[in-house]
C-alpha atoms as an extended CHARMM CRD file, in Angstrom:
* protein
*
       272  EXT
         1         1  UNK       CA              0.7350000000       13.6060000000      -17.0130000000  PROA      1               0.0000000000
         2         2  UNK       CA              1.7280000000       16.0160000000      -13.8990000000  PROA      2               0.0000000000
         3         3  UNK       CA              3.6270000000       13.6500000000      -11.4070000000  PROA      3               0.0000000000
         4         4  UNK       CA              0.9970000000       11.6920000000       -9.2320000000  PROA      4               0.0000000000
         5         5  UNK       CA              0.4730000000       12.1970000000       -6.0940000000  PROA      5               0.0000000000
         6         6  UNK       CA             -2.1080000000       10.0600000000       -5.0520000000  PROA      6               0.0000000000
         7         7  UNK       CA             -1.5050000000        6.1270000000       -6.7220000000  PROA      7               0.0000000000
         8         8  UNK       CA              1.2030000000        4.3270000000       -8.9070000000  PROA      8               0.0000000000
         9         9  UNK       CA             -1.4470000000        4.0410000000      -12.1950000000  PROA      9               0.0000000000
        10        10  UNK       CA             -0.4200000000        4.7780000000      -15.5320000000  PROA      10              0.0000000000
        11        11  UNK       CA             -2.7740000000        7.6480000000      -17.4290000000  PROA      11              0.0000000000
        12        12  UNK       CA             -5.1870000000        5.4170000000      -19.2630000000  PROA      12              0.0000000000
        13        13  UNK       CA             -5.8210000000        3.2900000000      -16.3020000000  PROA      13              0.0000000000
        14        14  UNK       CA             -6.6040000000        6.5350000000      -14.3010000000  PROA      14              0.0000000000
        15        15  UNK       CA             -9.0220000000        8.0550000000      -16.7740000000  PROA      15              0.0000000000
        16        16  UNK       CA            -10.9050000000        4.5370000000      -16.7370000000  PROA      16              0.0000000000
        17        17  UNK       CA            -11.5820000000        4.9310000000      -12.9930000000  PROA      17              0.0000000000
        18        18  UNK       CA            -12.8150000000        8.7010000000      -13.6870000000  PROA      18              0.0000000000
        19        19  UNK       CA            -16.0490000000        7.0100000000      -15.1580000000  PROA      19              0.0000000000
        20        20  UNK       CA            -19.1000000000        8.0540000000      -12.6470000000  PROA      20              0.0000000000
        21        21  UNK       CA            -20.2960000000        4.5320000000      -13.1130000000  PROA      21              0.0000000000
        22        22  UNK       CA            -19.4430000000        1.1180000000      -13.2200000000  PROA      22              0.0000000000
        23        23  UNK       CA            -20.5770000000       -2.4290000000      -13.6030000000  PROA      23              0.0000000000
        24        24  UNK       CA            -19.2790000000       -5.0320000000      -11.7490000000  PROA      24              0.0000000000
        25        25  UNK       CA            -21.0140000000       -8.6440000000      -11.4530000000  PROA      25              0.0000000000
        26        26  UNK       CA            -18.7290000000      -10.6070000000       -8.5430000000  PROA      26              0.0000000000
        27        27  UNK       CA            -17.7190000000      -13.7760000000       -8.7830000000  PROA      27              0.0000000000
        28        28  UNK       CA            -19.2770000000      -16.6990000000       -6.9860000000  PROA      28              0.0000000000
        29        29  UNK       CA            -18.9750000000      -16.1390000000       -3.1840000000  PROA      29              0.0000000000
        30        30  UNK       CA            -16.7360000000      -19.3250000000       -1.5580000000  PROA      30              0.0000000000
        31        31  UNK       CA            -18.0940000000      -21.2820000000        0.5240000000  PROA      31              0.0000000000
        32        32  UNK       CA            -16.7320000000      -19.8670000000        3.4410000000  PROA      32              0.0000000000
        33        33  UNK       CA            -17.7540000000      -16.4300000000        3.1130000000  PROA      33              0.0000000000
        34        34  UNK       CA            -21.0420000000      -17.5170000000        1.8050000000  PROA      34              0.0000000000
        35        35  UNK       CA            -22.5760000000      -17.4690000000        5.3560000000  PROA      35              0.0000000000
        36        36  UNK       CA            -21.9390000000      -13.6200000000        5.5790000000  PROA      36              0.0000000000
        37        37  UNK       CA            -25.1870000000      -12.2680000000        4.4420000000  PROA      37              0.0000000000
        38        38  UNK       CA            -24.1820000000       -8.8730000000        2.2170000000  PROA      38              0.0000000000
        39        39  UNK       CA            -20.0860000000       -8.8010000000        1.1370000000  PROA      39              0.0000000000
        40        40  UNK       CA            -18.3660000000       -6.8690000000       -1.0110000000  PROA      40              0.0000000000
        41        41  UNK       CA            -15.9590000000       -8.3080000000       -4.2030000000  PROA      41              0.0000000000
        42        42  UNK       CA            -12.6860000000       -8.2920000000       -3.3780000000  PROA      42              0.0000000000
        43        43  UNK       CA            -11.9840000000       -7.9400000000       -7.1430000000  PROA      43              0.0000000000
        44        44  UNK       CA            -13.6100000000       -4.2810000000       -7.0200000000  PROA      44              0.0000000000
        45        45  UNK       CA            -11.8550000000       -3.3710000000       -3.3850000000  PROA      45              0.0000000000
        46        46  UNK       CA             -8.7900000000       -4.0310000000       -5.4070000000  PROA      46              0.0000000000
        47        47  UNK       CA             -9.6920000000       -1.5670000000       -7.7150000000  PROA      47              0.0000000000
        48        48  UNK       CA            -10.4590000000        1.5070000000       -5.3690000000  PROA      48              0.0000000000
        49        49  UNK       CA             -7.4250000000        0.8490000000       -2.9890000000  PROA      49              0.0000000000
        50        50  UNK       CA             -5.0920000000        0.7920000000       -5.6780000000  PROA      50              0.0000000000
        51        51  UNK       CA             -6.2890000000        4.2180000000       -7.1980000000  PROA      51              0.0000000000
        52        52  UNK       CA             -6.6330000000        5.5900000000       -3.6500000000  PROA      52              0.0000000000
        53        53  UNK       CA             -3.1770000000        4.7070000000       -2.4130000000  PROA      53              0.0000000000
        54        54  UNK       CA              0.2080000000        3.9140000000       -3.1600000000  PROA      54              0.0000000000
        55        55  UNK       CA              2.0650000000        0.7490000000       -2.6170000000  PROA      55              0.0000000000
        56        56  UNK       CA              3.1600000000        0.2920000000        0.5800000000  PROA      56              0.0000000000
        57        57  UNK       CA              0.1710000000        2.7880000000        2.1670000000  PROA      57              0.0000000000
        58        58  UNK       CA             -2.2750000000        1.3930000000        4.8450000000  PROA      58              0.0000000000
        59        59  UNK       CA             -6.1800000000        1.0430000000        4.4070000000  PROA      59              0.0000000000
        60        60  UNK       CA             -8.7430000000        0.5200000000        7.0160000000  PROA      60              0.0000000000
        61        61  UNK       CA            -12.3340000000       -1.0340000000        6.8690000000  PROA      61              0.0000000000
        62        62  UNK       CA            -13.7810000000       -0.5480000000       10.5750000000  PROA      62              0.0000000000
        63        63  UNK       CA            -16.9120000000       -2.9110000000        9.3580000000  PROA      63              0.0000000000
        64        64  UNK       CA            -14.4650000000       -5.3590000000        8.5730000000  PROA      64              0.0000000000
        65        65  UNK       CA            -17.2290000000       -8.4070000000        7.9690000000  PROA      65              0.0000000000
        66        66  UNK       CA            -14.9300000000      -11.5640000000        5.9720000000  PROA      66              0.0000000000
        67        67  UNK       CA            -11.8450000000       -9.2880000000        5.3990000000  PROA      67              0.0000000000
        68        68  UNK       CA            -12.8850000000       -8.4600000000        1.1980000000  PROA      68              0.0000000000
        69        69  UNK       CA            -10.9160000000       -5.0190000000        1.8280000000  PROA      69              0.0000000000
        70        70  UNK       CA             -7.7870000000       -6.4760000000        3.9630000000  PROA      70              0.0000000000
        71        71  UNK       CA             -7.8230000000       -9.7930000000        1.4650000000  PROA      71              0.0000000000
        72        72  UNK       CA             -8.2960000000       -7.2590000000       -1.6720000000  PROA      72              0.0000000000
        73        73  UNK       CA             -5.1720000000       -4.3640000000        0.2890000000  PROA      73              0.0000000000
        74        74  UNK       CA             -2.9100000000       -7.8150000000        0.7150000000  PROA      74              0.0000000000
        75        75  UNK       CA             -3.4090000000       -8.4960000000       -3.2140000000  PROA      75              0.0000000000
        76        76  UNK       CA             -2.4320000000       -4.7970000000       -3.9320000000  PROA      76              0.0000000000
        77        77  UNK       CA              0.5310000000       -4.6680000000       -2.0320000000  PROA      77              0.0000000000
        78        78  UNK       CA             -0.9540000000       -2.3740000000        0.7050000000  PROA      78              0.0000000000
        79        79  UNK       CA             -1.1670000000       -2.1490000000        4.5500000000  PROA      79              0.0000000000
        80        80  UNK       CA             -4.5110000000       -2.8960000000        5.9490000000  PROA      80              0.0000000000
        81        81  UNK       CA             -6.6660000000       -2.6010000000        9.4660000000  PROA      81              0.0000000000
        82        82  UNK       CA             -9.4740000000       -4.4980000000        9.7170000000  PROA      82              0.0000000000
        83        83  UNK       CA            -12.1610000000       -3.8750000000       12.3250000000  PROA      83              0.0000000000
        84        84  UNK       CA            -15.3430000000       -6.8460000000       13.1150000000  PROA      84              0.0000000000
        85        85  UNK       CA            -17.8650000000       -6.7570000000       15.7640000000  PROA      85              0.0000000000
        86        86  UNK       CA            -19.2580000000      -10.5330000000       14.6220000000  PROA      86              0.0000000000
        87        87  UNK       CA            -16.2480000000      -12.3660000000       16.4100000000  PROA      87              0.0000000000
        88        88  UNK       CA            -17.4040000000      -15.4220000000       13.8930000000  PROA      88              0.0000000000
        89        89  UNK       CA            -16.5130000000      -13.3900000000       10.7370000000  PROA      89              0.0000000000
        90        90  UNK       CA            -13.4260000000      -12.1730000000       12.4110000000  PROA      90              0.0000000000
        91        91  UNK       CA            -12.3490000000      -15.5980000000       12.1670000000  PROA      91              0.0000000000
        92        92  UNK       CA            -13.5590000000      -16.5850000000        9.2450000000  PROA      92              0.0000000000
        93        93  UNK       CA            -11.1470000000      -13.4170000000        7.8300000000  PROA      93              0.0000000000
        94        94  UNK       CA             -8.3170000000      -14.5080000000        9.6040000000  PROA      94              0.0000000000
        95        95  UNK       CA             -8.3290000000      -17.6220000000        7.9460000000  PROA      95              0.0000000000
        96        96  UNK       CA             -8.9610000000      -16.0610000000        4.7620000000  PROA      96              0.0000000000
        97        97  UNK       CA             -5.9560000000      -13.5940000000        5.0760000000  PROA      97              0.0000000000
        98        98  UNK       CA             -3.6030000000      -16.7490000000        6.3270000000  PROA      98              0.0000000000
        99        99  UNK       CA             -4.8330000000      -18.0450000000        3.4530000000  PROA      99              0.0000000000
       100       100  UNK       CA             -4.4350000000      -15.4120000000        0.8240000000  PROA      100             0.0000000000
       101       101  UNK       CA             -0.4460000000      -14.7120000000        2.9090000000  PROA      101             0.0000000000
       102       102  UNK       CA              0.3800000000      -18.2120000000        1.6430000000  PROA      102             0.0000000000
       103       103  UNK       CA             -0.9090000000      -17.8530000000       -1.3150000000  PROA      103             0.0000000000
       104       104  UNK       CA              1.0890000000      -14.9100000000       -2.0550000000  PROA      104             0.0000000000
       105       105  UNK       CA              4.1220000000      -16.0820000000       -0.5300000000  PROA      105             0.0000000000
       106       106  UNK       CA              4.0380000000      -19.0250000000       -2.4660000000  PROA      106             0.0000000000
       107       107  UNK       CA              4.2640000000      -16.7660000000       -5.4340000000  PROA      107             0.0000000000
       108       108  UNK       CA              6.7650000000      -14.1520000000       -4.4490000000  PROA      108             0.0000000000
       109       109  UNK       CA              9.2840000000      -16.9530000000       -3.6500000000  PROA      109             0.0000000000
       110       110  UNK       CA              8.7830000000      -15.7310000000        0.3040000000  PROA      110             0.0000000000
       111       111  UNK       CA              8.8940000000      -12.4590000000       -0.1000000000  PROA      111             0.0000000000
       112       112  UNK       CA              7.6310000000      -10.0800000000        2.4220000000  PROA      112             0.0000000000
       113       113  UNK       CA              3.8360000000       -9.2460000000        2.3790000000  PROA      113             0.0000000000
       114       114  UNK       CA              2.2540000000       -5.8980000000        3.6090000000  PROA      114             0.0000000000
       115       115  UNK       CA              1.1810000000       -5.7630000000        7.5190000000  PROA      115             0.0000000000
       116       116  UNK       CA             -2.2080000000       -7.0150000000        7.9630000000  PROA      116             0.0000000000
       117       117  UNK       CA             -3.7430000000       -5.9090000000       11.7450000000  PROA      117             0.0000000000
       118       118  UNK       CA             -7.7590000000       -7.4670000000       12.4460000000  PROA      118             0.0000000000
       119       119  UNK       CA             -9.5540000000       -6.4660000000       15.7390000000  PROA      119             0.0000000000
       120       120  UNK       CA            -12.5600000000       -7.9940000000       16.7310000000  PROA      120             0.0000000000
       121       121  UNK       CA            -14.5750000000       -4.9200000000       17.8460000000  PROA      121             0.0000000000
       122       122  UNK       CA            -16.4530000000       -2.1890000000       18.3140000000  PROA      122             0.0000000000
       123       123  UNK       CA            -16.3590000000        0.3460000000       15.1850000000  PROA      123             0.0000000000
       124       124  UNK       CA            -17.4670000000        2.9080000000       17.3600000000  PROA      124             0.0000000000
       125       125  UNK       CA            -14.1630000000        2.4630000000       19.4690000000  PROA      125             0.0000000000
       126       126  UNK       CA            -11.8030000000        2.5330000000       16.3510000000  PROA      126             0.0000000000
       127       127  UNK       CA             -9.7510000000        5.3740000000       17.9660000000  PROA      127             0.0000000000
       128       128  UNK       CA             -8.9040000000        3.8060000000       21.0330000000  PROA      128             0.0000000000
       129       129  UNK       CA             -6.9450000000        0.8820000000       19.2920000000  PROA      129             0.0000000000
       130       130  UNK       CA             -3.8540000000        2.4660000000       19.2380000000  PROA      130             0.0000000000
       131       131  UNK       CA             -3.4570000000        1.8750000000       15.5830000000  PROA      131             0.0000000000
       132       132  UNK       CA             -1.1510000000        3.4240000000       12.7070000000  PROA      132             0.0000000000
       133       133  UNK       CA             -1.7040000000        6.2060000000       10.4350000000  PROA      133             0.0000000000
       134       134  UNK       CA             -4.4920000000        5.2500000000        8.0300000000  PROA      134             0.0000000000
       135       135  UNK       CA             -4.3560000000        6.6930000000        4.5790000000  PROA      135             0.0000000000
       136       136  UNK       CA             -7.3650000000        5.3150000000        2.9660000000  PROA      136             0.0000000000
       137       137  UNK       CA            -10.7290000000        4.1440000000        3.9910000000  PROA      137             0.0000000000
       138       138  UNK       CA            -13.0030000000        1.6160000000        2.3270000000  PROA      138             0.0000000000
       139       139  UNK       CA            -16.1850000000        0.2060000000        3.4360000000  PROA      139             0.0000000000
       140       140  UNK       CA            -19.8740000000       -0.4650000000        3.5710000000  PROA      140             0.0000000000
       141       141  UNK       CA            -21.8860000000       -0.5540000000        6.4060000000  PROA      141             0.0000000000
       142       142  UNK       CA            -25.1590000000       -2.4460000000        7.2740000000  PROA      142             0.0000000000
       143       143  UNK       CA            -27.8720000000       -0.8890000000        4.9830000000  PROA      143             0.0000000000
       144       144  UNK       CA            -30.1340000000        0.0780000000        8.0110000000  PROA      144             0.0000000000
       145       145  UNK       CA            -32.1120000000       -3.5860000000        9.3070000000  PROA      145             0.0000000000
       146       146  UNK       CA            -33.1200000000       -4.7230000000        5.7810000000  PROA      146             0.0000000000
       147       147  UNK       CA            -31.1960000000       -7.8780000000        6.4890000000  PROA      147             0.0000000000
       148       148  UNK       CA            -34.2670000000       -8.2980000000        9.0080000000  PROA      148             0.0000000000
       149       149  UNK       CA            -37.0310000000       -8.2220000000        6.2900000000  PROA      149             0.0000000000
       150       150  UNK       CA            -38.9850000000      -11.6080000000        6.2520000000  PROA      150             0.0000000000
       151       151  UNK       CA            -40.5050000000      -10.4940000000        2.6690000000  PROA      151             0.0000000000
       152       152  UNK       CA            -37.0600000000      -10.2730000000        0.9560000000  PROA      152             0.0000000000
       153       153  UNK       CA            -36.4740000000      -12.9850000000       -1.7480000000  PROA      153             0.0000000000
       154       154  UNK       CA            -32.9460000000      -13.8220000000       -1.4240000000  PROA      154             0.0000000000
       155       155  UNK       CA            -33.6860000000      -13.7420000000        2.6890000000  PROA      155             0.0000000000
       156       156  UNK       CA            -36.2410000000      -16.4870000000        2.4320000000  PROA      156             0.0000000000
       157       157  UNK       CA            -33.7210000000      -18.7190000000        0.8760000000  PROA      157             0.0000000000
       158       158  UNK       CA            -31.1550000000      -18.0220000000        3.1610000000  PROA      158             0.0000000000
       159       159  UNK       CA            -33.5680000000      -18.8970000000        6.1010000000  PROA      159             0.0000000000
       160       160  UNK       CA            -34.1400000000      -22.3460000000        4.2390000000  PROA      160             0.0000000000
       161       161  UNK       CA            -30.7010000000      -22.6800000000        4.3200000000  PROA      161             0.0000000000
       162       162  UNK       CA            -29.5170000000      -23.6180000000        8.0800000000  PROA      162             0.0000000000
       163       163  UNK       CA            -25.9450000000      -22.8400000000        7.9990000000  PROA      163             0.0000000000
       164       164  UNK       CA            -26.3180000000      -19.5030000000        5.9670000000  PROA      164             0.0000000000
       165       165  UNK       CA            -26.7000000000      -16.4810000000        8.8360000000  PROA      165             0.0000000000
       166       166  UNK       CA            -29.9130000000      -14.2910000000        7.5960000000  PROA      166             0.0000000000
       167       167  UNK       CA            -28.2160000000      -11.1240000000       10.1610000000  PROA      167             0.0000000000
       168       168  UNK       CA            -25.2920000000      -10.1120000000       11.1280000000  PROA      168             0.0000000000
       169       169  UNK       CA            -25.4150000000      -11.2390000000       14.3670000000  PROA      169             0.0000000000
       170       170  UNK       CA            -27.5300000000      -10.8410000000       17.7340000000  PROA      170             0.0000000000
       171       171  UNK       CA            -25.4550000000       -8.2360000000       19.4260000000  PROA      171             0.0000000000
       172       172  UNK       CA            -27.0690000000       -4.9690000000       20.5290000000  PROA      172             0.0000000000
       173       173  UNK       CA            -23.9640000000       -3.2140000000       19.1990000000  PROA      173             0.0000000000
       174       174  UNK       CA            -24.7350000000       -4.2050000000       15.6260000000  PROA      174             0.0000000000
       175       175  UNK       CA            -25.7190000000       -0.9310000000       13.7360000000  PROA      175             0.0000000000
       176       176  UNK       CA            -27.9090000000       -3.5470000000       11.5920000000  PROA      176             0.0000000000
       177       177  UNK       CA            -29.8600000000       -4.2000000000       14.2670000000  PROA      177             0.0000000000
       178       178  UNK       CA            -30.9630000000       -0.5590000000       14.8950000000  PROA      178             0.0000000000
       179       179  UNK       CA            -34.3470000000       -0.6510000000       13.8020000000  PROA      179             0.0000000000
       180       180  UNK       CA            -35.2780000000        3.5620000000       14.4630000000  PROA      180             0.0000000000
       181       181  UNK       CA            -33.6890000000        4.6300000000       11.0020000000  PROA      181             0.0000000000
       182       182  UNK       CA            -32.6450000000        8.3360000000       13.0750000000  PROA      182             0.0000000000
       183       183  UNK       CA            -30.9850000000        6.5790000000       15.6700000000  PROA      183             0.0000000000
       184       184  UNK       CA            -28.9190000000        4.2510000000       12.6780000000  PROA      184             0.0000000000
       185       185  UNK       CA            -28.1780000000        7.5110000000       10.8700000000  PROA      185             0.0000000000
       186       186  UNK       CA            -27.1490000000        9.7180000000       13.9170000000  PROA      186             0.0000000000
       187       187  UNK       CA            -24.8520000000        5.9870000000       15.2060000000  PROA      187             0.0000000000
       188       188  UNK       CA            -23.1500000000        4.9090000000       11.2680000000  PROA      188             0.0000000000
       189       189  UNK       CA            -22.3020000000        8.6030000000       11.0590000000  PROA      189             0.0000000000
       190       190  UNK       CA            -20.7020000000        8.6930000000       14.1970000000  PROA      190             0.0000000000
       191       191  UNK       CA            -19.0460000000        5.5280000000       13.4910000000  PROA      191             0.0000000000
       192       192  UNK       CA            -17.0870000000        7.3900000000        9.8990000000  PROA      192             0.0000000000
       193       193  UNK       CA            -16.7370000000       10.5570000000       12.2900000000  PROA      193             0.0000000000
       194       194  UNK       CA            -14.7860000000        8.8340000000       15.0410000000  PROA      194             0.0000000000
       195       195  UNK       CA            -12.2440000000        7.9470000000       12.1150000000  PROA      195             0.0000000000
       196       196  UNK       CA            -10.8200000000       11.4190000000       11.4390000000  PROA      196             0.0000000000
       197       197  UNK       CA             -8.1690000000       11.4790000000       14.2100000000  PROA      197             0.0000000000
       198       198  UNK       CA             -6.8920000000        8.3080000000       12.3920000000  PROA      198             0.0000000000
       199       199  UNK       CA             -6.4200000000        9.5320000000        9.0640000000  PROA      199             0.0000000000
       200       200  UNK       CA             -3.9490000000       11.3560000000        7.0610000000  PROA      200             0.0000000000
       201       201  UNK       CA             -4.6530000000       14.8460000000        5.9180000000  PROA      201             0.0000000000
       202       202  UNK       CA             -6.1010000000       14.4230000000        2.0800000000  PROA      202             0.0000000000
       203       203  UNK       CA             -6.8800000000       10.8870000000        2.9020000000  PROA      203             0.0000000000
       204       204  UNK       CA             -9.6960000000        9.5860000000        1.4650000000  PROA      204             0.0000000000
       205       205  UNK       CA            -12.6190000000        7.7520000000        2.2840000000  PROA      205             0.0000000000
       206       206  UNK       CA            -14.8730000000        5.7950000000        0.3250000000  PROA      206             0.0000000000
       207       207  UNK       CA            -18.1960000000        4.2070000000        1.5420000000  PROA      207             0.0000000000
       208       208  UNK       CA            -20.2700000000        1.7140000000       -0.3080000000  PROA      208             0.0000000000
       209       209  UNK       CA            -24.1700000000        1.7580000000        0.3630000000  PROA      209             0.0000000000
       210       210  UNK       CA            -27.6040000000        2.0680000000       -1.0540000000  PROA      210             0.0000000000
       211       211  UNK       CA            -30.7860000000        4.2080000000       -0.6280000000  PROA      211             0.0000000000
       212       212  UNK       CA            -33.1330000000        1.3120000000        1.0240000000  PROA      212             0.0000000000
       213       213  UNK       CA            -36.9890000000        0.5870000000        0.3850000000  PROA      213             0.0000000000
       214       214  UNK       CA            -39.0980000000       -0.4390000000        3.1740000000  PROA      214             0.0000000000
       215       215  UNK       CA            -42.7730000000       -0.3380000000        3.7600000000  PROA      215             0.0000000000
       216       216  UNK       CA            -43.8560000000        1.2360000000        0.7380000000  PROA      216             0.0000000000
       217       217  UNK       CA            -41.3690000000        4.1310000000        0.5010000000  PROA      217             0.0000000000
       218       218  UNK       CA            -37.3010000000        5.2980000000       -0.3120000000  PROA      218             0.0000000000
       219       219  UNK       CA            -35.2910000000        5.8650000000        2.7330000000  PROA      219             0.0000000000
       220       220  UNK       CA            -32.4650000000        7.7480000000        1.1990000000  PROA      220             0.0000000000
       221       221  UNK       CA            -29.4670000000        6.1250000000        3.5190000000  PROA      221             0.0000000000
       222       222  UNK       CA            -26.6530000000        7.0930000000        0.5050000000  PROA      222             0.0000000000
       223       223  UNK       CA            -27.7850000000       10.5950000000        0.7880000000  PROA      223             0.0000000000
       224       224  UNK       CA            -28.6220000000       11.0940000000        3.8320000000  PROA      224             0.0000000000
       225       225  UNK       CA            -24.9560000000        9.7680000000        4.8740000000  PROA      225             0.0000000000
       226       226  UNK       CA            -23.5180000000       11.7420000000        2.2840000000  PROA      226             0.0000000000
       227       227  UNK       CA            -25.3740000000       14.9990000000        3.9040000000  PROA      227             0.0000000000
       228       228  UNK       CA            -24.4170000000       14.3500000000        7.2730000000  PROA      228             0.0000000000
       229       229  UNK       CA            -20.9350000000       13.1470000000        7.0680000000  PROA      229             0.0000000000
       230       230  UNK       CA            -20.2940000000       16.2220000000        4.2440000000  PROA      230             0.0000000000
       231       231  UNK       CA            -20.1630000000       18.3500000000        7.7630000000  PROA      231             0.0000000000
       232       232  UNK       CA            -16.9470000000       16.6510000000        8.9200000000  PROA      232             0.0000000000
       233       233  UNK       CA            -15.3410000000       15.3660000000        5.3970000000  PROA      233             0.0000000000
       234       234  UNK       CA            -15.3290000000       17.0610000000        1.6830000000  PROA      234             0.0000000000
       235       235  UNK       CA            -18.1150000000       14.9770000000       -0.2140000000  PROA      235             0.0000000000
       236       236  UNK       CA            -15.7700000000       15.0200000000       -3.6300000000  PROA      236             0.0000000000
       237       237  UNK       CA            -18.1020000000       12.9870000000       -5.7550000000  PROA      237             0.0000000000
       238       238  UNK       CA            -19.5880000000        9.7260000000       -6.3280000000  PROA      238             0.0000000000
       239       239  UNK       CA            -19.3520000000        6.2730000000       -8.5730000000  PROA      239             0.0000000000
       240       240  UNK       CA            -22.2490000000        4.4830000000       -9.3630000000  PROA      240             0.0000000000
       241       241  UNK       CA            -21.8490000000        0.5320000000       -8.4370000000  PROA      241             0.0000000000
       242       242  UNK       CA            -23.9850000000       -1.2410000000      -11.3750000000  PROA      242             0.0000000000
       243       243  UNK       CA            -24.7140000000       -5.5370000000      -11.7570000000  PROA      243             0.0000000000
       244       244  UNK       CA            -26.8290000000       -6.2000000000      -14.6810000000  PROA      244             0.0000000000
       245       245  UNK       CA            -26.5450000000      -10.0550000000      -13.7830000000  PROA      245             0.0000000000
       246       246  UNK       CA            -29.8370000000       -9.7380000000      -11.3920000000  PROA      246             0.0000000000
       247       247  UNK       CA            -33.0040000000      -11.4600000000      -12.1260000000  PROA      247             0.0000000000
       248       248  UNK       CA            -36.3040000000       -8.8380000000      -12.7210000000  PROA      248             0.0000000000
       249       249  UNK       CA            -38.7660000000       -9.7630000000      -10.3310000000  PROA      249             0.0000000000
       250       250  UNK       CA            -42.4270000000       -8.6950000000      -10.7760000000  PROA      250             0.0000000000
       251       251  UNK       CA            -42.6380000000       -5.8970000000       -8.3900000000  PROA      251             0.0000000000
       252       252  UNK       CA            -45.7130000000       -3.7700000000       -8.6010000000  PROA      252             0.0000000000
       253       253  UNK       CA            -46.7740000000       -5.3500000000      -11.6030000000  PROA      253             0.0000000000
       254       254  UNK       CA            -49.9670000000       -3.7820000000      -12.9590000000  PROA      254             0.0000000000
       255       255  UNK       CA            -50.2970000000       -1.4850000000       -9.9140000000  PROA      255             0.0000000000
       256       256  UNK       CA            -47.3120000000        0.8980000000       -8.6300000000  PROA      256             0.0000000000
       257       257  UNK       CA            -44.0590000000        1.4100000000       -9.7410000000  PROA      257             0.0000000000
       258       258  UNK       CA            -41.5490000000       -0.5970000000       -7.7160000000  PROA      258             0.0000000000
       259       259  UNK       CA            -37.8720000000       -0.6710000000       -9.3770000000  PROA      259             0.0000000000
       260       260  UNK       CA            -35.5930000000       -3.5280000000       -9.3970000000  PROA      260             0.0000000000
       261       261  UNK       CA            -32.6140000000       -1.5660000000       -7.5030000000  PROA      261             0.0000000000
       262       262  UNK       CA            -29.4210000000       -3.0040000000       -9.0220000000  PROA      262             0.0000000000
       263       263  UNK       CA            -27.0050000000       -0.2350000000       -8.3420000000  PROA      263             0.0000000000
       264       264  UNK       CA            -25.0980000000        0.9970000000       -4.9600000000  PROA      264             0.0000000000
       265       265  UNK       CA            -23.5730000000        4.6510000000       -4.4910000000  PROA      265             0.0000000000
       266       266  UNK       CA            -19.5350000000        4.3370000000       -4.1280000000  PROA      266             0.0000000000
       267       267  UNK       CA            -19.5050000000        8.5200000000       -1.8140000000  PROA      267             0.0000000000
       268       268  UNK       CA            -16.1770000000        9.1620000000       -1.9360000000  PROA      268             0.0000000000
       269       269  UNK       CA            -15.2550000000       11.9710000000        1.3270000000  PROA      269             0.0000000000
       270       270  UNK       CA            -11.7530000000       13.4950000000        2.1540000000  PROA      270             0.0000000000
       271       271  UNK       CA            -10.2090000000       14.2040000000        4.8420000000  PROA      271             0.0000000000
       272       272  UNK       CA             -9.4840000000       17.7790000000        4.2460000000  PROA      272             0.0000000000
C-alpha cells in the first residue's frame, strides 16, 4: 500500500469501508438521548471519522443534536466542534461528553483526551465562531418537517409518550421547521456552504440524509442536496446506510406501491 495520506487504517480495514453499502442496526438509544427524536449511532460516526481523519485531526458537526459525532471523535482520538441550536440537547451533550471524558480517562490512567469545543447556536453562523481549522465534516440534518407528520407510526408513540420531544424544538431558526421544501433546500444548503472557509483544502465532508415521502409522492432531499451543494464541493461518491432490523408495515397493501424505506444516503463532498 502507497503511504496514506488520509487515515491511520491498515489495508484490509480500508478496502472494507470501500463497500458502497452498509448495514448498520444501532444499539438501544439511552435513556438520555432517547428524547432526541432522529440520532445518529455513535458506533457508525466512529467508523467514518476514523477513515476520514487521522488521530489527532478535528471534526465538526454544525447540527450537533446529543453530541453522537463529538462522543463518537472523543472515542477515536480526534478533535471535535460541535454546533446545537436546541439549547436542551446542547446540554444533554455536554453531559454526555463529561461523561464519555471520564470514562476515557478512567481508562487511559489520566491521560490527555482530544479538545472537545460545543456551541449552542445557529448553524447558519458557524463562521463567525472563531473556531479552528476543521478537517472533516460529519452530519445529518433535519430531513425537511417529517418530524411534523401526525400519520407517522413511530411519531404517534412518541406523542403518547410525554417526556419524548416529537420536534426538534419550537424555534423559527430550526431548518426542521421549514415547511416550503424550496426554502429548506435553498437554507440546509446554505448552512454546508457557509462551512467552506472553515475547512482544510481536501477536507472532506460527509452528510447523512434520506429522500423523504410526503403526501403521496418522493421528495428527493439526498439528491437534490447532492445537486446543489456539488456547485461548491466535489460530490466524490456515496455509501448506502442499510438496517434490516425494521418492522414491514402494510403500506399500500392491495392498492399502490409504497416501500418500507430502510436505507439513508451517506454523500460524501470535498473540499477541493
Amino acid at each position: 500500500m502507497p503511504p496514506n495520506k488520509l487515515n491511520a487504517l491498515d489495508p484490509k480495514t480500508w478496502l472494507k469501508f470501500q463497500k458502497s453499502w452498509f448495514i448498520h442496526n444501532p444499539p438501544p438509544r439511552k435513556k438520555d438521548v432517547l428524547v432526541h427524536p432522529a440520532k445518529f449511532p455513535e458506533s457508525m460516526a466512529q467508523e467514518f471519522i476514523e477513515f476520514f481523519t487521522k488521530p489527532g485531526e478535528r471534526v465538526l458537526d454544525p447540527m450537533a443534536g446529543t453530541g453522537s459525532t463529538l462522543i463518537a471523535a472523543l472515542r477515536a482520538g480526534r478533535n471535535s466542534v460541535g454546533i446545537e441550536l436546541n439549547p436542551k440537547y446542547a446540554g444533554i451533550a455536554s453531559q454526555l461528553i463529561n461523561e464519555e471524558k471520564a470514562r476515557l480517562t478512567a481508562q487511559t490512567a489520566g491521560g490527555s483526551l482530544p479538545e472537545t469545543i460545543l456551541i449552542n447556536g445557529d448553524a447558519l453562523l458557524a463562521s463567525s465562531y472563531n473556531l479552528p481549522v476543521i478537517d472533516y465534516v460529519l452530519t445529518s440534518p433535519p430531513y425537511w418537517d417529517m418530524l411534523h407528520a401526525k400519520g407517522a407510526s413511530n411519531q404517534k408513540k412518541r406523542r403518547e409518550t410525554e417526556t419524548l420531544d416529537v420536534v426538534y424544538s419550537e424555534d423559527p431558526h430550526d431548518l426542521g421547521n421549514i415547511h416550503d421544501y424550496e426554502q429548506f433546500l435553498v437554507l440546509l444548503v446554505q448552512v454546508y456552504e457557509g462551512l467552506k472557509p472553515l475547512l482544510r483544502e481536501k477536507a472532506y465532508l460527509t452528510i447523512i440524509v434520506k429522500n423523504v415521502k410526503k403526501g403521496g409522492k418522493i421528495y428527493p432531499l439526498a439528491w437534490d442536496i447532492a445537486r446543489e451543494l456539488g456547485k461548491t464541493y466535489t460530490l466524490k461518491d456515496e455509501k448506502i446506510w442499510c438496517q434490516d432490523n425494521q418492522p414491514l408495515a402494510p403500506f399500500g397493501l392491495g392498492s399502490a406501491w409504497v416501500s418500507n424505506t430502510f436505507h439513508h444516503y451517506c454523500l460524501q463532498f470535498r473540499n477541493d
